[in-house]
Each structure stands twice: as C-alpha cells, then as structure tokens.
N, C-alpha and C positions, 0 to 999 in steps of 0.2 A: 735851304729853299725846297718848295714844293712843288711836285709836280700833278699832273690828275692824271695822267696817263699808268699803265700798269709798271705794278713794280719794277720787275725786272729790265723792262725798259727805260723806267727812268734812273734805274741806277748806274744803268750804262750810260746814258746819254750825262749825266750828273757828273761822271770817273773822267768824261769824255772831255767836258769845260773845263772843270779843274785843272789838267792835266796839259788841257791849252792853253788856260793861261798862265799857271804856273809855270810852264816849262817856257813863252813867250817872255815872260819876267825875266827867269834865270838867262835866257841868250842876253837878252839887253843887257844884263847885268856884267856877265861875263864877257860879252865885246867889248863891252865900255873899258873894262878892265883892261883884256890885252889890248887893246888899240894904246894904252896910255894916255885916254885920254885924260885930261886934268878935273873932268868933271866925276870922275869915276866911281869916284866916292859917294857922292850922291847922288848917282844912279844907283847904286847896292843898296844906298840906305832908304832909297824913295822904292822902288822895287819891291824894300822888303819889308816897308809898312803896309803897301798896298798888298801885298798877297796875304799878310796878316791882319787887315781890315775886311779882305776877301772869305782867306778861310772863317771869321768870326763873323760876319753876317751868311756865309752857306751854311756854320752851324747850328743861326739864331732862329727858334720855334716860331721867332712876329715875323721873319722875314718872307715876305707872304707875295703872291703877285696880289696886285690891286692895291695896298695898304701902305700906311704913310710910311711906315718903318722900311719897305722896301724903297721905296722913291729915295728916303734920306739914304739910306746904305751903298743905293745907286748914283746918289750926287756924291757922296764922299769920295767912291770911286772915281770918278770921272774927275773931280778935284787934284785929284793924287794920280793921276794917269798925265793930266792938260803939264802938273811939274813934270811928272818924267819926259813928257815932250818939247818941253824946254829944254831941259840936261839931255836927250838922247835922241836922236832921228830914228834912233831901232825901236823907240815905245809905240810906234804908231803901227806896230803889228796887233797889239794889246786891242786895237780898235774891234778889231773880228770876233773874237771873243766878246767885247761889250757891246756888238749889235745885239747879239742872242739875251743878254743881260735884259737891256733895254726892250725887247719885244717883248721878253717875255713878265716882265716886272710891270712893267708901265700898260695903262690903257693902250689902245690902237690909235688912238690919236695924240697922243704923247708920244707913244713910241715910234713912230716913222718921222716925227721932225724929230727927234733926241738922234737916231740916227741919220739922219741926214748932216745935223750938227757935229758929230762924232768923224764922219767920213772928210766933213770940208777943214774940222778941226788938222785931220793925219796929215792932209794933203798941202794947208798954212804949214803946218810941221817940219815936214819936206822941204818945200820953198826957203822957209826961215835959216834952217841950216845949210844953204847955200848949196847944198846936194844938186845931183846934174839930176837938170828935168828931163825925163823921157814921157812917152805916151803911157810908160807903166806906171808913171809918178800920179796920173789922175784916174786909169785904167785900175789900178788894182784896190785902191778902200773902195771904190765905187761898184766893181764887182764884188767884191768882199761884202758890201752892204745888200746888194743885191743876190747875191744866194742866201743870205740870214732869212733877208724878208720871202724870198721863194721858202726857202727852208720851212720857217717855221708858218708861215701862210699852208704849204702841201700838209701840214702834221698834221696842223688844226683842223684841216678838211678833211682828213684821214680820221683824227680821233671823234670829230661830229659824227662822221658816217660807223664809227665803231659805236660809241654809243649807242646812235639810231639803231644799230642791230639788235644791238642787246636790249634797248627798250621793248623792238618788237620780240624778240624773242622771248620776252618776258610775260611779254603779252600775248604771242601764244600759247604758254606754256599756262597762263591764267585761265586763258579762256578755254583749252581741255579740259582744265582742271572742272571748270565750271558747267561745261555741255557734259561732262561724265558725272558731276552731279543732278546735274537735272536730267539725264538719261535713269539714271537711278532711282531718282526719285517718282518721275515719269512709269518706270518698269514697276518699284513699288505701288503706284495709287493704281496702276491697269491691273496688277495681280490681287489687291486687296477688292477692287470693284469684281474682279473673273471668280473671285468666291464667295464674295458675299453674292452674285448671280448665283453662283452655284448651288450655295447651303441653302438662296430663296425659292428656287425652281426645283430640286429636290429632298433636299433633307425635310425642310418646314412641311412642303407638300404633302411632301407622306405623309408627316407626325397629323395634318392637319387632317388627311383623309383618314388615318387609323382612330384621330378621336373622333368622326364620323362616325365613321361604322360602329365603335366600340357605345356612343351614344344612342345610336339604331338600337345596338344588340341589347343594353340598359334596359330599353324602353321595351324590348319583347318580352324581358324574363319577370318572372312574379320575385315581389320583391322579398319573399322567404326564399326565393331559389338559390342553392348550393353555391352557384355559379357567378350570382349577381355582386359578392364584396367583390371578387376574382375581376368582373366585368368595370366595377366603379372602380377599383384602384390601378387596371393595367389603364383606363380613360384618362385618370388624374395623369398619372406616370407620360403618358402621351402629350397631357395637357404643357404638364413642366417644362418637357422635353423641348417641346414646340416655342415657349416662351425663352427657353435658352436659346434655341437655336436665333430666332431672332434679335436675340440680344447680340450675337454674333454678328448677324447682318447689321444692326444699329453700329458696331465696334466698328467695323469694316467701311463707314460710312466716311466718304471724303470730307476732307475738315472743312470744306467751306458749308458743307450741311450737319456740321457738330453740333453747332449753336445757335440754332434756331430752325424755320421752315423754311421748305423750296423758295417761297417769293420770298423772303429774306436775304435767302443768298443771290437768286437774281437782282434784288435790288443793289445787293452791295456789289456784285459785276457792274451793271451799267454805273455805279460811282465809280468806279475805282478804274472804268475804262474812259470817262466824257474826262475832253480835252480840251482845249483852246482850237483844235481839228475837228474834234469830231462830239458831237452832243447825242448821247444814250438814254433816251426814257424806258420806262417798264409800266407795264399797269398788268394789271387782274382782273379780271374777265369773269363773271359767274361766280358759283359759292364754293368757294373752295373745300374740298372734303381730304382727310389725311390719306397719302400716296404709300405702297410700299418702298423699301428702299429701293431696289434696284429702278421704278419707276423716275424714282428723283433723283439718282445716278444719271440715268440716258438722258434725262431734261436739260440739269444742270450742262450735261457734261457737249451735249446738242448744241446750246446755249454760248457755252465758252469757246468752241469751234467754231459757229457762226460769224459771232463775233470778232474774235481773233482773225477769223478770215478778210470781213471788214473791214478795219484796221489794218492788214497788213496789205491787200490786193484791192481792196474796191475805189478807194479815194475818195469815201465817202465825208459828208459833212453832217449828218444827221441819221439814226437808225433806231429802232422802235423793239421792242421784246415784249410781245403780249402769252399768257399763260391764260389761256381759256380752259376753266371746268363746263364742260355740258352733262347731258344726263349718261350717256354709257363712254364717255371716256373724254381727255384730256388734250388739250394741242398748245405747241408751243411754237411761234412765228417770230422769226427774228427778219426785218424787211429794214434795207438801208438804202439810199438813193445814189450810189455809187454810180459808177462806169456800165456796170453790168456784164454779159458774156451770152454766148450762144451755145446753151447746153447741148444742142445735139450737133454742134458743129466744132465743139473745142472737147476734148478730153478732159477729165476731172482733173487731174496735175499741174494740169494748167489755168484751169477757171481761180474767180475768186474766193472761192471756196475749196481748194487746193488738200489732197488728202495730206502733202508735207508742212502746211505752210504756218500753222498753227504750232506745232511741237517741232518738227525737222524729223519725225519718225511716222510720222503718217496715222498718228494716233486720236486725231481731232478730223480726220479728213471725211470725206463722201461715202466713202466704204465704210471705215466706220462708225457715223452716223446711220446707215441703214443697217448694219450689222446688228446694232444695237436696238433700232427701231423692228426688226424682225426675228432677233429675239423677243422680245416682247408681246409679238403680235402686231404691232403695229404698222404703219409708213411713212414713209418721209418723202417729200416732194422738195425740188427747187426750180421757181422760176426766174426767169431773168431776160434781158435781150441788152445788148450793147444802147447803150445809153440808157438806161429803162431802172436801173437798178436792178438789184435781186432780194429773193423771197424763199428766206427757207421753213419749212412748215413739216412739221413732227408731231404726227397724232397718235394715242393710243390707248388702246381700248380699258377703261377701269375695271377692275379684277373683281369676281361676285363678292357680292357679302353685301351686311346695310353700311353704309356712307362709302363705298367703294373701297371698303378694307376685305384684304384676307377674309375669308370662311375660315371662323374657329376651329 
C-alpha cells in the first residue's frame, strides 16, 4: 500500500498496522488454542491465510487507494475476517485495524458505510457467541470506529494544509525567483538607456563639435597648405568616430525600438496593452522627422509608464497616446478617462500615475519621467481631477540640424 504522505512517516504508520493486525491475529489465534477450544484449529488456519492474503496485497504495487485491485483485496479481507468471526469472538478486535483499511482504500463514501458495516458486523459477533453483553459489548467497535474516522479525517486535514504550504512556499520561492529577474533585467535596460544618455550627451557631442570646428579650420586654410591633409584627415578621424559612437547608442537602444520606429513601437504598446477592460488607440500627429535615441528612449519609456499607470490605478475603460511632431519639437500625450486624482492634493506615490506602480522600483514613476524630460531639455506636465480622468503630456525640444537630427 501506498501512502502520499512523507516517507518516514508513512513508514511508521505502515510498521504500525501491520503489527496490529498481525499481532490481533496471533492473540485470536493463540486464545483459541489455550482456551481448548474445539474450533481452534481453524481459527490458526483462517488467522493464517488472512494475514497472508494481508501481508500479499500490503506488498502488491496495484494495490492502491481508489483502484479495483484494492476494493477486491479489501473484500477478501473482510470475507476471511466475517469466518474468523464465526470460529472466534476474539476476531472482532481485527475490526480496528480494518476501519483504517477501509478509509483509507475505499472512496469516502464507501468507506464510512463499509465501516459502519464492519462495526455492526463485531458487535452481531459478540451477541452470536452468547458472550455476556455489557455497555462495552456496543461502547467499544463503535468507538473504535469512531477514532479511525477522527483519526484519519484530522491527518487529511493536516496533510491538505501541509501541501497548501508547500504549494505556497513554492510559490514564493517562484515568484523571487521571478521579481529578481525582472529587477535584473529592469537594472540592465536603466543602465543600458544611462549610457547610451551618456555616450549621446557627451562623447557624440564632442566628436560632433570637433568635426565642426575641424570643418571651419578646412575652410580657412589654402588648399596647398601644410596643414590642410593634417586638418581633412583628424575631420574624417572625427567623422568615424562620431558614427561609432552612435552606433553604440543605436546597440544600447531598448528592444522594443530594435526593429523598427518610435510609432512602431507605440503602436505595438497600445496592442499588446487593449483588453476586453480597457481599449488603447495611438495616432501620429504631424510629419514625423527621425529622433535621436535617447529622445525615443524618454518617449517610449514616458509612454510605457503612463500607460502601465492606467492599467494598474486609473480604472480606466478607454485611453488614447498621441505622438505630435511640430516644427521646434516633439510631445507625447498619453489621456485615459479613468478615476482621475488631485495632483496638488495627493502625493505622487499615491496618484495613478504612482512612481512604484509601474515596475515596484520606482523606475516608470513621476520623478522619473520628469528626470528624463529635463534631462533633455524638455517638461512634462500632468493633469487630472477626481473624476476627470488624467493627462500626461511630455514635450521636447528637437535637437538643431535639418529634419531635426544631430548637427554632423
């Protein structure tokens, strides 16, 4: 037989039946004997098939709780118990042991008439062999039934609530597992974004002013001057430079802007956010002209924040993301018709636009959004009132050059 319970405990509990009933057998057996009775003989001999019909289904792999092979192993028993209760009034201790049998073998509702049967069976038992009735003659199978079914009723309620722990603790142990990857991954894309800022705000810059001036200095010298291969080749060297360097920022660029443009990747945000709750449109505004990276970093990443804030805090049923190009810079408006909030009356922590409530690290929050907006130059506005919905709006200034790229 099987148990679900842990090993070591079911090996004791296993040694524990055995050893009741076997040892409940051998007394029968051996009363029978010294009493003289005449039936004696086959109480030893019924005794000693049924513990050997016993020990060969506790060693049988089918014999299984739920499964026919067990039912049949447990009516065998009980066949060969109902004889020894004819030959012996002592077999009706055998009965305590086959509640446990029967509970635990048989469905729950097999098994509580099987033992009720078994209990009214001892107690005919008794009677039949003309034994003196006392209150113990119906007092004891009846409690005897009644701690089995206590018994292994408390276990089962004990072993559900062992599993339930272990499920959850499984379940915690998944889901650190999981917030420490996404904290990771989270730490990677904010570091990859703080250098690609970085190498775009300085390294490019420079390389971008040095091939400036080195382009001026070009232009001043006569073109037999000493100077001037000297002046065209440190320009190039600058030129290159500066094309690396932005190829670093293009590397560094988060993957939802790998493969393709800015309203590209907005577009696939608001799919991939509209629900059966909540419906996300996008449109484009103006003629869109190519952005530097870090510009379509703070967009995107503006974008994803707002959003995620909607979704998690406003209760909204419908929200809009427009991407306006005008002529000296760019604004992106994420407006959902949510709940809304009283910005100068709630803290940012707590508004629907929450600096935790996006990541759990405050990475998508209010501060960060203007963080980002003023690196750039730019601002970021949110309005909102309780009931009104909210309005987040992040404009920023396009960088000189013609279409609003980089000066070479």
């Amino acid at each position: 037989m099987e148990t679900r319970v842990h090993p070591p405990v079911a090996a004791a509990l296993r040694l524990c039946l055995h050893a009741l009933l076997l040892g409940l057998l051998a007394l029968a057996a051996v009363k029978a004997v010294s009493d003289g009775d005449s039936r004696s003989a086959g109480v030893v001999v019924v005794s000693c098939v049924l513990a050997a019909v016993y020990a060969a289904g506790a060693l049988a792999p089918v014999v299984q709780p739920g499964t026919r092979a067990g039912a049949c192993w447990l009516a065998v028993l009980g066949a060969l118990w109902l004889v020894l209760l004819v030959l012996s009034p002592d077999g009706l201790w055998v009965a305590f042991p086959l509640y446990f049998l029967q509970l635990h073998l048989l469905p729950m509702r097999w098994g509580l008439p099987a033992v009720v049967v078994t209990a009214a069976a001892a107690i005919t038992s008794f009677l039949v062999h003309g034994q003196a009735v006392t209150p113990g003659t119906f007092i004891g199978p009846v409690l005897g039934a009644a701690v089995a079914v206590a018994t292994v009723f408390g276990y089962d309620a004990l072993f559900r609530e062992s599993e339930r722990r272990r499920e959850l603790i499984e379940e915690l142990v998944s889901t650190r597992a999981d917030l420490a990857a996404a904290e990771r991954t989270a730490g990677t894309l904010a570091e990859r974004e703080r250098l690609a800022r970085e190498i775009h705000d300085t390294l490019a810059q420079g390389l971008s002013s040095i091939q400036l001036l080195l382009r001026a200095a070009e232009r001043t010298l006569e073109p037999d001057a000493p100077a001037a291969p000297l002046v065209h080749q440190a320009r190039e060297a600058a030129q290159d430079n500066l094309a690396e360097a932005r190829r670093f920022v293009r590397a560094l660029t988060p993957p939802d802007l790998e493969h393709g443009s800015l309203a590209a990747a907005l577009e696939r945000l608001s799919a991939r956010t509209t629900d059966s709750a909540l419906t996300v449109q996008f449109a484009v505004s103006g003629t869109p002209v190519e952005l530097p990276t870090p510009y379509e970093v703070a967009l995107l990443r503006t974008a994803q924040s707002a959003l995620a804030n909607t979704v998690q805090h406003a209760g909204a049923r419908r929200a809009e993301i427009t991407l306006s190009f005008m002529d000296t810079s760019v604004s992106l408006d994420v407006v959902d018709d949510g709940h809304g909030f009283s910005p100068g009356l709630r803290p940012a922590a707590s508004d629907n636009t929450s600096p935790d409530s996006a990541t759990g690290t405050g990475g998508f929050g209010l501060p960060a959004m203007r963080s980002r907006a003023r690196s750039l130059g730019g601002t970021l506005s949110v309005e909102s009132a309780p009931g009104q919905g909210t309005a987040v709006a992040l404009t920023l200034p396009l960088p000189v050059g013609p279409h609003g790229q980089d000066s070479p």
